[in-house]
mmCIF file of the N, C-alpha and C atoms, coordinates in Angstrom:
data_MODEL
# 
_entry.id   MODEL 
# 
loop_
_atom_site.group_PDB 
_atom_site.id 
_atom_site.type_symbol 
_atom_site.label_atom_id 
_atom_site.label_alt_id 
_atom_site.label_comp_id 
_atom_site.label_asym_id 
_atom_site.label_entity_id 
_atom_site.label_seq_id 
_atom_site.pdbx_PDB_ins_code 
_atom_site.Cartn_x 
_atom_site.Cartn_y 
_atom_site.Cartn_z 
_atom_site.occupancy 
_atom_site.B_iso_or_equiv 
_atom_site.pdbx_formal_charge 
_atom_site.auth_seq_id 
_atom_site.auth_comp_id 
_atom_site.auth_asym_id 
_atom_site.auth_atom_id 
_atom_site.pdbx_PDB_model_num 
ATOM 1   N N  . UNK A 1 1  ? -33.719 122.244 -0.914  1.00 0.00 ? 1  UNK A N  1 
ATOM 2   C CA . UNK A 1 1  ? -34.449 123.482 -0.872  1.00 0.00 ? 1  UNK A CA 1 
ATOM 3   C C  . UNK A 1 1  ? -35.065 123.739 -2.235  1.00 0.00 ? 1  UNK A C  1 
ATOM 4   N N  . UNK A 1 2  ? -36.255 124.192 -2.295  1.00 0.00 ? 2  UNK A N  1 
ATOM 5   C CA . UNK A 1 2  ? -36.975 124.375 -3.405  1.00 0.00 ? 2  UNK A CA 1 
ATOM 6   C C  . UNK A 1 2  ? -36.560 125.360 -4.159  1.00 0.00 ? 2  UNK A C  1 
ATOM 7   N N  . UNK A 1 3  ? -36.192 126.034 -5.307  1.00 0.00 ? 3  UNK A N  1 
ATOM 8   C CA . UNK A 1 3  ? -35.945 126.984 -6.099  1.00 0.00 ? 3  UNK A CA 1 
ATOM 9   C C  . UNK A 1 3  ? -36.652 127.372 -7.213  1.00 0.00 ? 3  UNK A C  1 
ATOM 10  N N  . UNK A 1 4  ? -37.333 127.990 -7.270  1.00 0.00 ? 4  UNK A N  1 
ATOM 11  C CA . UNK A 1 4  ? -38.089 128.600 -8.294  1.00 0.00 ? 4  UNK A CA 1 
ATOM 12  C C  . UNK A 1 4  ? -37.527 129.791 -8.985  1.00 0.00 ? 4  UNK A C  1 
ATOM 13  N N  . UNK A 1 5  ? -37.422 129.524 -10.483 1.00 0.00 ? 5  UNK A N  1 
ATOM 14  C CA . UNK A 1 5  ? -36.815 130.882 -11.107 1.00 0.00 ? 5  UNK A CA 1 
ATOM 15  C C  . UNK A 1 5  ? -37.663 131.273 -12.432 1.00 0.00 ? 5  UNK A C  1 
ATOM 16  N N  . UNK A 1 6  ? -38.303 132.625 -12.175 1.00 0.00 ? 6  UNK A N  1 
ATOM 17  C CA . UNK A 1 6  ? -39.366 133.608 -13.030 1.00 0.00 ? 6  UNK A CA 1 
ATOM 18  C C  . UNK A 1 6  ? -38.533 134.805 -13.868 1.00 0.00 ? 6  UNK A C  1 
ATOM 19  N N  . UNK A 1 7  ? -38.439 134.538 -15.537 1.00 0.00 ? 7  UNK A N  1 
ATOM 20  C CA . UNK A 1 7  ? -38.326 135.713 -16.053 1.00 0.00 ? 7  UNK A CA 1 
ATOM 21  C C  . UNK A 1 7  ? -39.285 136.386 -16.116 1.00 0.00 ? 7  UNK A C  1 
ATOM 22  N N  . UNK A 1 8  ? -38.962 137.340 -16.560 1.00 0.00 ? 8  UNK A N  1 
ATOM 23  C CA . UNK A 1 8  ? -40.101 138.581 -17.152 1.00 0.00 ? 8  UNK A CA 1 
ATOM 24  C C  . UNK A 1 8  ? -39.405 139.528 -17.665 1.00 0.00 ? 8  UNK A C  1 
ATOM 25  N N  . UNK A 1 9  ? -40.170 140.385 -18.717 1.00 0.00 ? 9  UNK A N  1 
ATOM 26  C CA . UNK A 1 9  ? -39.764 142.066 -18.852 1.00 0.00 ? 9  UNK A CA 1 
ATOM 27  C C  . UNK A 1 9  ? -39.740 143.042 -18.047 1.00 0.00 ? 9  UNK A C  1 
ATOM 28  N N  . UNK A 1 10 ? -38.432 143.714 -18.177 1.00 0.00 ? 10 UNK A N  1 
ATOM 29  C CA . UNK A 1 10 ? -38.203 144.994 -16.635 1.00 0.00 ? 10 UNK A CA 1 
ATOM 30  C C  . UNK A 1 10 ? -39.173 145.821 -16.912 1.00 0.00 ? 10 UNK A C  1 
ATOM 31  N N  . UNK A 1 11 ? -39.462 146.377 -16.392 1.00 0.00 ? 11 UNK A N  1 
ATOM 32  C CA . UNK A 1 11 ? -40.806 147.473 -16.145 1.00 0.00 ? 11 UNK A CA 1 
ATOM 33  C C  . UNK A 1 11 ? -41.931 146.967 -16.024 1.00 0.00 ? 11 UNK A C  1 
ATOM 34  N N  . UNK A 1 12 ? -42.253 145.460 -16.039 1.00 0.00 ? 12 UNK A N  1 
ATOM 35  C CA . UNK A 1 12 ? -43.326 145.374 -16.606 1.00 0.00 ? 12 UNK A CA 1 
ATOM 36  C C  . UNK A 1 12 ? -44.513 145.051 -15.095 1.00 0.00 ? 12 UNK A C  1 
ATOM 37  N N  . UNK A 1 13 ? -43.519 144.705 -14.584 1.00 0.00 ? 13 UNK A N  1 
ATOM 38  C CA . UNK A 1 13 ? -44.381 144.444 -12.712 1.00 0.00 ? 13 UNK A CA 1 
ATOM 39  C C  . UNK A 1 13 ? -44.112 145.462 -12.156 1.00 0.00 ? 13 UNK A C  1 
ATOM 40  N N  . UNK A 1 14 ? -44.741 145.802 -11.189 1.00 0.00 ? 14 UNK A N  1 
ATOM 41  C CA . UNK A 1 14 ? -43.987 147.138 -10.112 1.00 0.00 ? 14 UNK A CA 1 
ATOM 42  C C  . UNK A 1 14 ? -43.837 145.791 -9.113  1.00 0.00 ? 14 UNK A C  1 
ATOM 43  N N  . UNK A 1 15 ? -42.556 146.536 -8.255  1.00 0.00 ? 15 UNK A N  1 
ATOM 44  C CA . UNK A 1 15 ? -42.769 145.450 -6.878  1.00 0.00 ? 15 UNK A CA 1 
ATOM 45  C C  . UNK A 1 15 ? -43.583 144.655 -6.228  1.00 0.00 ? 15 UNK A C  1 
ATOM 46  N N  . UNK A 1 16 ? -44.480 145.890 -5.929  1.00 0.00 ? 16 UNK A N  1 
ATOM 47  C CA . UNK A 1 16 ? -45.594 144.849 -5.015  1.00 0.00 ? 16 UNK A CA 1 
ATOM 48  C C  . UNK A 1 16 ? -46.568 143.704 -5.771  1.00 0.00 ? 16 UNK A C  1 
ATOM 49  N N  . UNK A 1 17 ? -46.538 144.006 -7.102  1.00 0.00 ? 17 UNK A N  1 
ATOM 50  C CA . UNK A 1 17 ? -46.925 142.834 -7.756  1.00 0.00 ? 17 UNK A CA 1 
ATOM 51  C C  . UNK A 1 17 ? -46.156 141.533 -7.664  1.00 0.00 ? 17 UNK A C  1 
ATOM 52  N N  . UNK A 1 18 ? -44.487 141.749 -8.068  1.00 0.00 ? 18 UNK A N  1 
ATOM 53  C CA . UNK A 1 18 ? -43.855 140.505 -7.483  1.00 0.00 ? 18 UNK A CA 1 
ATOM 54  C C  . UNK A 1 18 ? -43.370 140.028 -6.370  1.00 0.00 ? 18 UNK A C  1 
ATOM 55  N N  . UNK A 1 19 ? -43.849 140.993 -5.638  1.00 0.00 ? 19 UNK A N  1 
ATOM 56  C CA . UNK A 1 19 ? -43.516 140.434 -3.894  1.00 0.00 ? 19 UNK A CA 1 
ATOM 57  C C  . UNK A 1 19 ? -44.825 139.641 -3.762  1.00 0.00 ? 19 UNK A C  1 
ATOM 58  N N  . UNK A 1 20 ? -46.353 139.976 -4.065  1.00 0.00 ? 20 UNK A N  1 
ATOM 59  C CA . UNK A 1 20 ? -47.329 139.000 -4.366  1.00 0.00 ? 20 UNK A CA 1 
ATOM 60  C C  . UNK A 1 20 ? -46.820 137.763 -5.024  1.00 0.00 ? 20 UNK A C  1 
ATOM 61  N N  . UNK A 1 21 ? -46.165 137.591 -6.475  1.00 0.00 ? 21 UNK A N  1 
ATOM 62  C CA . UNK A 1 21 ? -45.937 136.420 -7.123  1.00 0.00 ? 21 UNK A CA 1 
ATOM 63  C C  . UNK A 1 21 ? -44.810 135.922 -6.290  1.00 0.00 ? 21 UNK A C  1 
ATOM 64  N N  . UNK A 1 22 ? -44.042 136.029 -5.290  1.00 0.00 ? 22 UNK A N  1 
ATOM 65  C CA . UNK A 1 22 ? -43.095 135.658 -4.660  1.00 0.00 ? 22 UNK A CA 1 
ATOM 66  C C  . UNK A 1 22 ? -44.094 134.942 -3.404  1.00 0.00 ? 22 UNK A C  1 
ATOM 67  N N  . UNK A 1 23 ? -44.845 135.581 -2.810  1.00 0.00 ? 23 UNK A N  1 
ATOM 68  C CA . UNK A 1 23 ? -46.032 134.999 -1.722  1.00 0.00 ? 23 UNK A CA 1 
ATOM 69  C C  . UNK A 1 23 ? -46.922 133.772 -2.034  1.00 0.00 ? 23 UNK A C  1 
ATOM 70  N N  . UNK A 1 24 ? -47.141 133.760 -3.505  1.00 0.00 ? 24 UNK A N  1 
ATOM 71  C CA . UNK A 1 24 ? -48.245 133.417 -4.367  1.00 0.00 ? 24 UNK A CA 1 
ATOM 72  C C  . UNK A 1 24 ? -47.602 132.049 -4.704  1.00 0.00 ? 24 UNK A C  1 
ATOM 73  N N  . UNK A 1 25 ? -46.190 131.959 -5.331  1.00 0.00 ? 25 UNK A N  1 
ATOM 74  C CA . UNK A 1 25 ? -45.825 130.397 -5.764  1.00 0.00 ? 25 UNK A CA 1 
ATOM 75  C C  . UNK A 1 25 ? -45.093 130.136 -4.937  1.00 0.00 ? 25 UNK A C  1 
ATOM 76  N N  . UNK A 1 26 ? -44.254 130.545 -3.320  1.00 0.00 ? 26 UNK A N  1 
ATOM 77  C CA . UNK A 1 26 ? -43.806 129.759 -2.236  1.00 0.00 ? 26 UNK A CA 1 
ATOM 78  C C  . UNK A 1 26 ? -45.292 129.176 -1.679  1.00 0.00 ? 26 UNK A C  1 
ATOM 79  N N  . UNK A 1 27 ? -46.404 129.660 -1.453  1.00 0.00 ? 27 UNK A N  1 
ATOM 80  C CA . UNK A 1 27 ? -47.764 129.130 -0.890  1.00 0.00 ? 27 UNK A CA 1 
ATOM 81  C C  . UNK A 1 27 ? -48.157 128.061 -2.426  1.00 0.00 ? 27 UNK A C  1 
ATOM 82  N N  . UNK A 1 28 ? -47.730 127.955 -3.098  1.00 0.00 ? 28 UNK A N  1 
ATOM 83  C CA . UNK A 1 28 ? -48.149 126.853 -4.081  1.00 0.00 ? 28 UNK A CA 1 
ATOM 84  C C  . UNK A 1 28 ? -47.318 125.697 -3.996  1.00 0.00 ? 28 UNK A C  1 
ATOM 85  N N  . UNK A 1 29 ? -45.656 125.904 -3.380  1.00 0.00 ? 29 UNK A N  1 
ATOM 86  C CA . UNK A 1 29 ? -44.883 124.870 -3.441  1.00 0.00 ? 29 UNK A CA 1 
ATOM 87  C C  . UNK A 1 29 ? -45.167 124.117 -1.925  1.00 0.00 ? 29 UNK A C  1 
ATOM 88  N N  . UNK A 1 30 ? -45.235 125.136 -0.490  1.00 0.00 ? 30 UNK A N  1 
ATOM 89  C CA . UNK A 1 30 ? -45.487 124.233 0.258   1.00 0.00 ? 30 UNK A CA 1 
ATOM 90  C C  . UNK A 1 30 ? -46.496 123.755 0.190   1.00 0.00 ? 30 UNK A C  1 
ATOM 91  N N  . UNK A 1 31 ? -48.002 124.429 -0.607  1.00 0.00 ? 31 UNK A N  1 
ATOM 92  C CA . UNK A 1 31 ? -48.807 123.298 -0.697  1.00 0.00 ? 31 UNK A CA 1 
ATOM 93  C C  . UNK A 1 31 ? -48.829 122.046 -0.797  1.00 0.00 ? 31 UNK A C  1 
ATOM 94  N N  . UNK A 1 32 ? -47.527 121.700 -1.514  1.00 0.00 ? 32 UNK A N  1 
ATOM 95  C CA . UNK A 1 32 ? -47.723 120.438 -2.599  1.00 0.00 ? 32 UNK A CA 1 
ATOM 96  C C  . UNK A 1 32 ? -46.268 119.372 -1.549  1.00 0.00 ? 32 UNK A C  1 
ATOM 97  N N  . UNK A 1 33 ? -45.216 120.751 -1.091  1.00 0.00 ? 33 UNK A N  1 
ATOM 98  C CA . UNK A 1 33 ? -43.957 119.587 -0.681  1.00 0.00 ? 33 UNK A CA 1 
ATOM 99  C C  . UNK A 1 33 ? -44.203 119.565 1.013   1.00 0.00 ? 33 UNK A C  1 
ATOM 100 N N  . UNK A 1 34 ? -44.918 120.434 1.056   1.00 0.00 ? 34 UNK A N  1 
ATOM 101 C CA . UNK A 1 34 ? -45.018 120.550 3.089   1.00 0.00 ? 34 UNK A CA 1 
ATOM 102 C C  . UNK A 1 34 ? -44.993 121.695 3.627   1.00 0.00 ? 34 UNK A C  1 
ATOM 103 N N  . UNK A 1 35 ? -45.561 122.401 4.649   1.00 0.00 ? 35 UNK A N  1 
ATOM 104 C CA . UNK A 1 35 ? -45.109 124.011 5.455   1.00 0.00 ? 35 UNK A CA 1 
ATOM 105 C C  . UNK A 1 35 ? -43.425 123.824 5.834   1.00 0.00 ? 35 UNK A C  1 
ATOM 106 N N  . UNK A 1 36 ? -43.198 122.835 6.105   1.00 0.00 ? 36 UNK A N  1 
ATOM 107 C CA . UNK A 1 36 ? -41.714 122.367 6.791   1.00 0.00 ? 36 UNK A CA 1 
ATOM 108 C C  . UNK A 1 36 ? -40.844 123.528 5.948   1.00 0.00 ? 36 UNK A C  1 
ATOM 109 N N  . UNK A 1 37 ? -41.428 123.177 4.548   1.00 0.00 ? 37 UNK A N  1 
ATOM 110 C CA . UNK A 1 37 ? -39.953 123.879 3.633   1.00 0.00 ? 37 UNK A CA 1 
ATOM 111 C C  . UNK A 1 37 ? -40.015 124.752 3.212   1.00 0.00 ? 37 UNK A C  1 
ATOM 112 N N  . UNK A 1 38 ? -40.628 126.115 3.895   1.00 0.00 ? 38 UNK A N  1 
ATOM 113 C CA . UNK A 1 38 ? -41.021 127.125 3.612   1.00 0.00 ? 38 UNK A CA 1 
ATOM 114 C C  . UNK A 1 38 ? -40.178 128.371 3.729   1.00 0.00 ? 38 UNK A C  1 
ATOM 115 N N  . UNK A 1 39 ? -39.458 128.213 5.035   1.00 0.00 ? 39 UNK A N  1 
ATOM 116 C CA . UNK A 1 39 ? -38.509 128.840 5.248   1.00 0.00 ? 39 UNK A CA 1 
ATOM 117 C C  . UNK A 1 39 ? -37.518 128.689 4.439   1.00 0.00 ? 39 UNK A C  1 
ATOM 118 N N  . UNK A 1 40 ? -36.978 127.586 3.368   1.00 0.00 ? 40 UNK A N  1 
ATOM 119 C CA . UNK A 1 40 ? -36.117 127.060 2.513   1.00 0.00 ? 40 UNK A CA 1 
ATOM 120 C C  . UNK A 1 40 ? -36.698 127.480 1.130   1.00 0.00 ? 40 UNK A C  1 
ATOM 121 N N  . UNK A 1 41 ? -37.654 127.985 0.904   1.00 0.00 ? 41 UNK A N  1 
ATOM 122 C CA . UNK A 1 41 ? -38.072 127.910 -0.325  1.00 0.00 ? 41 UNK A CA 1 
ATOM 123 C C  . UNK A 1 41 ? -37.610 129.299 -1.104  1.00 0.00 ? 41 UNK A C  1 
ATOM 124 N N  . UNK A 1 42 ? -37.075 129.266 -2.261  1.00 0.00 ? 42 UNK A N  1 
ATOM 125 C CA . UNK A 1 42 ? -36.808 130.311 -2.486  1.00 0.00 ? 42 UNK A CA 1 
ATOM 126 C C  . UNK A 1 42 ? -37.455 130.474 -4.345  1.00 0.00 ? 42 UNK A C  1 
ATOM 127 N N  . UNK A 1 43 ? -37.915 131.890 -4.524  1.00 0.00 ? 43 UNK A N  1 
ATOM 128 C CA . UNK A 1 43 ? -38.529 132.507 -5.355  1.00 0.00 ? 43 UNK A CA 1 
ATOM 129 C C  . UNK A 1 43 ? -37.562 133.121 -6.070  1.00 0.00 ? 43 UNK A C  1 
ATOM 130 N N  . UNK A 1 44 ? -36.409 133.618 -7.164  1.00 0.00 ? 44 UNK A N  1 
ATOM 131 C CA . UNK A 1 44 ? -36.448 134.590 -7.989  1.00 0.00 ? 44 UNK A CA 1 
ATOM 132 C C  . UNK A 1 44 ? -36.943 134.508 -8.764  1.00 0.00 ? 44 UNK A C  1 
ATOM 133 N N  . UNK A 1 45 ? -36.734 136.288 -9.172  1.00 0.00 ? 45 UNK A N  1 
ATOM 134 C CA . UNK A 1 45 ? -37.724 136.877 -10.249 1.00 0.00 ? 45 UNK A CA 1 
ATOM 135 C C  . UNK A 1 45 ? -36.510 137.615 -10.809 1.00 0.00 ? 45 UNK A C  1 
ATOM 136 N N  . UNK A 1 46 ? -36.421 137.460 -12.704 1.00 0.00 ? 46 UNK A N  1 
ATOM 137 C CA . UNK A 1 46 ? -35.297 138.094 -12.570 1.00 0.00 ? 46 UNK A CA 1 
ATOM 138 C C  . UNK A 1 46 ? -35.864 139.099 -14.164 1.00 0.00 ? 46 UNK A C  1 
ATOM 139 N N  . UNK A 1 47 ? -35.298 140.040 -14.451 1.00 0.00 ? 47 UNK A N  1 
ATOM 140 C CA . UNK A 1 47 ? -35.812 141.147 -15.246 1.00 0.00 ? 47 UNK A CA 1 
ATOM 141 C C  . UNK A 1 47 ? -35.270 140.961 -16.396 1.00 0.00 ? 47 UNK A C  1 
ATOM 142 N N  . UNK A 1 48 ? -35.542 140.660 -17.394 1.00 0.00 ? 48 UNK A N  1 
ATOM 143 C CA . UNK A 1 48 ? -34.869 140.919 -18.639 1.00 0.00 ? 48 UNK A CA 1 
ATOM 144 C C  . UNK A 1 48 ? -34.893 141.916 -19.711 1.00 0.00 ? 48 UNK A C  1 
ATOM 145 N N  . UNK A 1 49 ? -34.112 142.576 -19.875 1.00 0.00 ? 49 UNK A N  1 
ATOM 146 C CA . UNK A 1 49 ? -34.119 143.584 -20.876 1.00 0.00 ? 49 UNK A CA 1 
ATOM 147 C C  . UNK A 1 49 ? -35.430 143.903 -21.726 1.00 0.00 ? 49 UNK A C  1 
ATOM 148 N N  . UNK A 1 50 ? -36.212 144.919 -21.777 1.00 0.00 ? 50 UNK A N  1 
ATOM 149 C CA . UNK A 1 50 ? -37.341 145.092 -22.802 1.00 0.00 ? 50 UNK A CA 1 
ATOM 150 C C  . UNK A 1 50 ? -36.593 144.693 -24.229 1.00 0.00 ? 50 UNK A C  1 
ATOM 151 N N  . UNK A 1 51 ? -37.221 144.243 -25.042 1.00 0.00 ? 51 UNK A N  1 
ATOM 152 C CA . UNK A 1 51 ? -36.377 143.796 -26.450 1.00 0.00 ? 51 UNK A CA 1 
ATOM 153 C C  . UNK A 1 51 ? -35.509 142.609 -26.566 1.00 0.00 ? 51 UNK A C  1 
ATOM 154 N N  . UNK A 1 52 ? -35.159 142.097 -24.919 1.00 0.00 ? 52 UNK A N  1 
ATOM 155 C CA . UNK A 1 52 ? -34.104 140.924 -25.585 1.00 0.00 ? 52 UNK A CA 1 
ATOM 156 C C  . UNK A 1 52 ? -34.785 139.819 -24.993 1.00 0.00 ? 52 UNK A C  1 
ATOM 157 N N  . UNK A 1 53 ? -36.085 139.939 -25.423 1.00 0.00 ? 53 UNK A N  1 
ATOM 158 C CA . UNK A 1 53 ? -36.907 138.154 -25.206 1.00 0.00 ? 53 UNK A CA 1 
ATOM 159 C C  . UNK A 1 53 ? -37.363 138.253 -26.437 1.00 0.00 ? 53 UNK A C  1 
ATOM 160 N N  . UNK A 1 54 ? -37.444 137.171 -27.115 1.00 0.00 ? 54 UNK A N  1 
ATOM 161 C CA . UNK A 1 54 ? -38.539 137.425 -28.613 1.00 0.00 ? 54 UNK A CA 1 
ATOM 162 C C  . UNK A 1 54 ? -39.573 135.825 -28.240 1.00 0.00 ? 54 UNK A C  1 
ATOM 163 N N  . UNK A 1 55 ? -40.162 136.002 -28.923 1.00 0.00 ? 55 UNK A N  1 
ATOM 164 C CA . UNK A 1 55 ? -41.549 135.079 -29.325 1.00 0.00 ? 55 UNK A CA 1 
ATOM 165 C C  . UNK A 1 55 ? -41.889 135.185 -30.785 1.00 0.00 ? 55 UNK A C  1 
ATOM 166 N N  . UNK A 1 56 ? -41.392 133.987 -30.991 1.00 0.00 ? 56 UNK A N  1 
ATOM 167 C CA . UNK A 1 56 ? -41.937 133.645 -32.672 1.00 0.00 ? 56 UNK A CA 1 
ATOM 168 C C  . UNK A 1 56 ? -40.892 134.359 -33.680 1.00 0.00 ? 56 UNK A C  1 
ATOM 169 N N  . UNK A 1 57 ? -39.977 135.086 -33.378 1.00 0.00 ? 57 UNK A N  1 
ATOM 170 C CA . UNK A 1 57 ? -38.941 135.841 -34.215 1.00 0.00 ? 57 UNK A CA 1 
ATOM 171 C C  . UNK A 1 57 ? -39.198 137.263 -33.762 1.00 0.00 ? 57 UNK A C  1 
ATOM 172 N N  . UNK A 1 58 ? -39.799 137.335 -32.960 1.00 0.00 ? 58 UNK A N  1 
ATOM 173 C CA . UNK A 1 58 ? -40.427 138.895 -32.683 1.00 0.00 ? 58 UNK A CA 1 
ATOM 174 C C  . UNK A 1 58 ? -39.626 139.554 -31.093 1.00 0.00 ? 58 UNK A C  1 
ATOM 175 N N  . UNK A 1 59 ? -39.520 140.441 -30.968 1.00 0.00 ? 59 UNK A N  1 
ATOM 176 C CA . UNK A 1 59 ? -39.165 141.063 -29.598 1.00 0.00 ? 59 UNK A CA 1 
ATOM 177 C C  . UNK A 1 59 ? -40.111 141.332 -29.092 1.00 0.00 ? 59 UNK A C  1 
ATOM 178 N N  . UNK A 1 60 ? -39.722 141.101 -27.420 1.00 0.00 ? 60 UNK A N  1 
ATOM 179 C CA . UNK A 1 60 ? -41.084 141.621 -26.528 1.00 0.00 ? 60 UNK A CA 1 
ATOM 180 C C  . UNK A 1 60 ? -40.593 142.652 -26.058 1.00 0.00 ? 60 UNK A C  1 
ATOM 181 N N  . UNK A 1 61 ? -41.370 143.509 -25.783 1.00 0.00 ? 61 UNK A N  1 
ATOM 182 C CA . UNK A 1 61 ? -41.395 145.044 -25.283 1.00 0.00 ? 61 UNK A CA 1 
ATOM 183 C C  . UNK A 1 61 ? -42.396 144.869 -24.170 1.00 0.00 ? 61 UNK A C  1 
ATOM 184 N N  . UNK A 1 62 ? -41.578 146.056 -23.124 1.00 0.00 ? 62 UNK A N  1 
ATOM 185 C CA . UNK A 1 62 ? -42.740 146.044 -21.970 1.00 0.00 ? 62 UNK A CA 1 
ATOM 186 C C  . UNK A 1 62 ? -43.966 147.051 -22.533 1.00 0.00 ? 62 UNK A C  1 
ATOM 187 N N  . UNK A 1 63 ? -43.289 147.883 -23.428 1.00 0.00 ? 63 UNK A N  1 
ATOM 188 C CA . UNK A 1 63 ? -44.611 148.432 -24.067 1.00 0.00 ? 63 UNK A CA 1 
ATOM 189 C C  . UNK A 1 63 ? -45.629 147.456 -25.393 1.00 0.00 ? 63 UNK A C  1 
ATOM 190 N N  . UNK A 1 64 ? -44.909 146.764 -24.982 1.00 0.00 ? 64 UNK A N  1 
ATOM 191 C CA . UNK A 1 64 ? -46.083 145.854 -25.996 1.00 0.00 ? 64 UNK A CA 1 
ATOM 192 C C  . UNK A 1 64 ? -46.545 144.807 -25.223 1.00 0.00 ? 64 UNK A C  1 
ATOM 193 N N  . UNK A 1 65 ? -45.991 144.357 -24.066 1.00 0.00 ? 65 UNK A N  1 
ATOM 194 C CA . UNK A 1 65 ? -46.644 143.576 -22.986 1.00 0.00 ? 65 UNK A CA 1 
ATOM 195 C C  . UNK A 1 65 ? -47.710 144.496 -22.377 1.00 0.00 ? 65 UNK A C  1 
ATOM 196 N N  . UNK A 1 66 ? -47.514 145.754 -21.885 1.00 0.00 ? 66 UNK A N  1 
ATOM 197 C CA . UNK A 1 66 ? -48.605 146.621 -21.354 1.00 0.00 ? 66 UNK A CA 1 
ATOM 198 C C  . UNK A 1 66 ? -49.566 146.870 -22.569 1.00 0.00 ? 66 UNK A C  1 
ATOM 199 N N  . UNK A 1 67 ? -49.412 146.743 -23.384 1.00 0.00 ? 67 UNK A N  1 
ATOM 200 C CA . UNK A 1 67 ? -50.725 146.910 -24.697 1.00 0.00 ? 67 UNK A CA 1 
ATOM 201 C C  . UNK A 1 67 ? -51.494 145.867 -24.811 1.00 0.00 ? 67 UNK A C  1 
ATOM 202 N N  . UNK A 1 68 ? -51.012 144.533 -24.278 1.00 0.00 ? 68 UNK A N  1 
ATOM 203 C CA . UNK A 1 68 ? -51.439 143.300 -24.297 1.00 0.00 ? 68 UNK A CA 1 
ATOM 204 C C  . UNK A 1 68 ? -52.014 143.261 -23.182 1.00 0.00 ? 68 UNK A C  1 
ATOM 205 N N  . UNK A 1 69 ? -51.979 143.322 -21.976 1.00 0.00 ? 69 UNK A N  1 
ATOM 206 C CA . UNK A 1 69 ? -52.758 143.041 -20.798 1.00 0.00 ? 69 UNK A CA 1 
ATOM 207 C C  . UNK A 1 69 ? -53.747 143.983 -20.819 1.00 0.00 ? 69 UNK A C  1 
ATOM 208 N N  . UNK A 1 70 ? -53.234 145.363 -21.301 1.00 0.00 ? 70 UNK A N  1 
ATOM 209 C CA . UNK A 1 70 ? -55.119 146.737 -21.154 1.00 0.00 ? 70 UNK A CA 1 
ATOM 210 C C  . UNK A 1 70 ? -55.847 145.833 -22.548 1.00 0.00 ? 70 UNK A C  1 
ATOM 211 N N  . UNK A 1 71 ? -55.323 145.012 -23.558 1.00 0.00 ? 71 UNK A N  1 
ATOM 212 C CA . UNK A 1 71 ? -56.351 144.785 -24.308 1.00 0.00 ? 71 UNK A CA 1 
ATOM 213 C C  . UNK A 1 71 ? -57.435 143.465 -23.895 1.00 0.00 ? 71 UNK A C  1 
ATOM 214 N N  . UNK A 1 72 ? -57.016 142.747 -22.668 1.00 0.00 ? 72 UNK A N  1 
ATOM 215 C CA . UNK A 1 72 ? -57.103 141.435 -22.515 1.00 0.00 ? 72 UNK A CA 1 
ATOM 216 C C  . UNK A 1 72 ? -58.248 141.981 -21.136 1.00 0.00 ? 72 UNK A C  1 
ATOM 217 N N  . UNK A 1 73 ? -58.134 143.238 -20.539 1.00 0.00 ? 73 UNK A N  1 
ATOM 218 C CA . UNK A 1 73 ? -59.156 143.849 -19.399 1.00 0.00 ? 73 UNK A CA 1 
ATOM 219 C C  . UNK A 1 73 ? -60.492 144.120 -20.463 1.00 0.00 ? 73 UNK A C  1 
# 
């Protein structure tokens, strides 16, 4: 069975965004392994604390992830 596992920062999706990314990379895996294993395929998404991911020595914040995506629109 296929398993796919997605961090991210809590706050930073609302649901229906990752019920999309949950729709979005099971339709990318049976693309590639078959429809057969679709029903088997499984997606988490799991939340990590605002502050306890860093990049480069730095902490990520969902408020500094949301400052980053309105600057990137």
């Amino acid at each position: 069975m296929p398993l796919v596992q997605i961090k991210g920062i809590s706050e930073f999706l609302t649901l229906d965004q990752k019920q999309e990314i949950i729709q979005k990379v099971t339709d990318a895996i049976v693309s590639v392994e078959g429809e057969g294993l679709r029903p088997i395929t499984w997606v988490l998404l799991e939340d990590v604390p605002s502050g306890a991911w860093g990049v480069g020595g730095e902490p990520v914040t969902t408020e500094g992830l949301k400052e980053l995506a309105t600057a990137k629109q």
